[in-house]
Wavefront OBJ file of the C-alpha trace (Angstrom):
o trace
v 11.330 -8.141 0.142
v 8.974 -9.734 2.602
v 4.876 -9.109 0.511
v 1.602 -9.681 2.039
v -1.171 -9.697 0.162
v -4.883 -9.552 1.184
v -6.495 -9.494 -1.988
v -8.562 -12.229 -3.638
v -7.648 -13.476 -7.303
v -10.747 -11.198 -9.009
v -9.252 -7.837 -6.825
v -5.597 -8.450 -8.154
v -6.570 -7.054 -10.946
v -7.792 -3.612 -8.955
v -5.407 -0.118 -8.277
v -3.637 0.003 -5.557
v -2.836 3.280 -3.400
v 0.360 2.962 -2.167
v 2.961 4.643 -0.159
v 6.461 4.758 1.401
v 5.987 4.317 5.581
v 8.364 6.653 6.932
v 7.672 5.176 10.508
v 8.200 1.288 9.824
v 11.035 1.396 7.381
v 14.273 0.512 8.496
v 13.315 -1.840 11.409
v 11.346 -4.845 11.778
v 9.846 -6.621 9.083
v 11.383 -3.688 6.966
v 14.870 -4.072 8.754
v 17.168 -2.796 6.374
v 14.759 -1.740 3.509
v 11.889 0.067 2.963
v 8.201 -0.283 4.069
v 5.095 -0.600 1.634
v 1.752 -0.071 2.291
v -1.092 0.107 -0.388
v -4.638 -0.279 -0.370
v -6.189 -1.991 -3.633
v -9.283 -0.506 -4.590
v -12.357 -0.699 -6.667
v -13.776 1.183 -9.037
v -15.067 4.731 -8.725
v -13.028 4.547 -4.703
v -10.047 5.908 -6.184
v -10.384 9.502 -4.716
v -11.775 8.947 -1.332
v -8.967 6.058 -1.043
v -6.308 7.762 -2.020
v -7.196 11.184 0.207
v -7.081 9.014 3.758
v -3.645 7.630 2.373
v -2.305 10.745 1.831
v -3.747 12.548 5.092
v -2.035 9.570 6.947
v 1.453 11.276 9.004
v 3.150 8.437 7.997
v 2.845 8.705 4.514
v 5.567 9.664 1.726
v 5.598 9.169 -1.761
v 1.890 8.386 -2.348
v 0.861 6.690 -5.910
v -1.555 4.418 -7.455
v -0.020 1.761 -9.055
v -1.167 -0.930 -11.034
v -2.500 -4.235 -9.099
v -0.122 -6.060 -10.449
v 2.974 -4.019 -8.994
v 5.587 -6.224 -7.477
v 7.641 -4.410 -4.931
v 11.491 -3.890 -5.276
v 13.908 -6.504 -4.148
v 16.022 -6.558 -1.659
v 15.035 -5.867 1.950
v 12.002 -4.475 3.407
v 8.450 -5.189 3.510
v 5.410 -4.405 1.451
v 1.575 -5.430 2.944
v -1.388 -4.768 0.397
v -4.524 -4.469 1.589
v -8.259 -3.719 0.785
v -9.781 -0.815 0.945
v -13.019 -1.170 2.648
v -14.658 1.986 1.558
v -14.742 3.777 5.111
v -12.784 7.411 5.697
v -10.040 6.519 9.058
v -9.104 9.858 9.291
l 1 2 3 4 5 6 7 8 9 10 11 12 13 14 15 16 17 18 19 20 21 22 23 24 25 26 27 28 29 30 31 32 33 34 35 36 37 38 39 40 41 42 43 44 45 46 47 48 49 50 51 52 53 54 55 56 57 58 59 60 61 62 63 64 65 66 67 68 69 70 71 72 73 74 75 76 77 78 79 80 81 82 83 84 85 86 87 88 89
């Protein structure tokens, strides 16, 4: 499992939103495996976070999970990143 991780050491210890990509999985950096993408958060940005995740079309299996998850081995790829407070949708 291929992880990227843009968090600094103090927002490890954040939530993270994260979810299965339906359209990345399977092929590239995922080839073979699944694709992860979560979104660590701070406090009190848990709601509006997780609501764009799960409004995204290529989302399945949304959860938070703790900020120190480690994905699953094997193949695939998992990218964290922080959640910068502003609604995509």
């Amino acid at each position: 499992m291929i992880l990227e991780d843009d968090r600094t050491g103090a927002q490890k210890g954040w939530l993270i939103c994260l979810m299965t990509d339906r359209c990345l999985s399977g092929w590239g950096k995922a080839k073979g495996g699944s694709s992860y993408a979560g979104w660590a958060f701070s406090d009190g940005e848990q709601s509006r976070c997780e609501s764009w995740v799960r409004q995204r079309s290529d989302a399945r299996r949304v959860r938070i999970v703790l900020g120190s998850y480690r994905p699953p081995t094997g193949p695939g790829h998992c990218h964290i990143y922080v959640w910068d407070g502003k609604d995509r949708t």
